[in-house]
C-alpha positions, 0 to 999 in steps of 0.5 A: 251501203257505206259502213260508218266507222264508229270508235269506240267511245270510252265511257267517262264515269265516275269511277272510270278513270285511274285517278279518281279509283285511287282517290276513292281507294285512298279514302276508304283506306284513310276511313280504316285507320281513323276507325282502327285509331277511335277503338284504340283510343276507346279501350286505351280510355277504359282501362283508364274508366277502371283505374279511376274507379279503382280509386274511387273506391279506394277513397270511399272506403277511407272516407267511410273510415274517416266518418267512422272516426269522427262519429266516435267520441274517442278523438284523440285516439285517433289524433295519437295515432295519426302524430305516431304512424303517420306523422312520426311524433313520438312522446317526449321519454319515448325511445325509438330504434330503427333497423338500419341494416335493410337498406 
């Protein structure tokens, strides 16, 4: 009987060749650092959710107060103060001193 030389043949799937391995590799390498990169950016984004609402509440309590004042019948308390603290209006006799010796 004749024996028939069969060769080996190599397969030629899909993920079968070096090339296409390290396409596959690099992909699934390049899908981690996208998915690292999105939860970083996330918590970067709620730390800054925070920081808003931080403020948030900030001007809701000076807007409460501001309600407060203009519902009262004593404006110009209000207006006396604001000239004085915020503003740095003093009445014409008054005398101001300020400490110069902490700067």
């Amino acid at each position: 009987m004749a024996k028939k030389s069969r060769k080996k043949q190599k397969k030629t799937g899909l993920f079968n060749r070096g090339l296409t391995k390290l396409v596959a590799i690099a992909a699934i390498a390049g899908c981690a650092v996208l998915i690292i990169a999105t939860e970083r950016d996330c918590a970067e984004k709620e730390r800054e959710l925070v920081t808003v609402q931080n403020k948030i509440e900030a001007y809701q309590t000076e807007n409460s107060e501001l309600q407060r004042v203009l519902e009262s019948d004593d404006m110009s308390a209000y207006m006396e103060k604001v000239a004085v603290e915020e503003r740095g209006y003093a009445y014409p006799d008054e005398r101001r001193f300020y400490d110069t010796s902490r700067d």
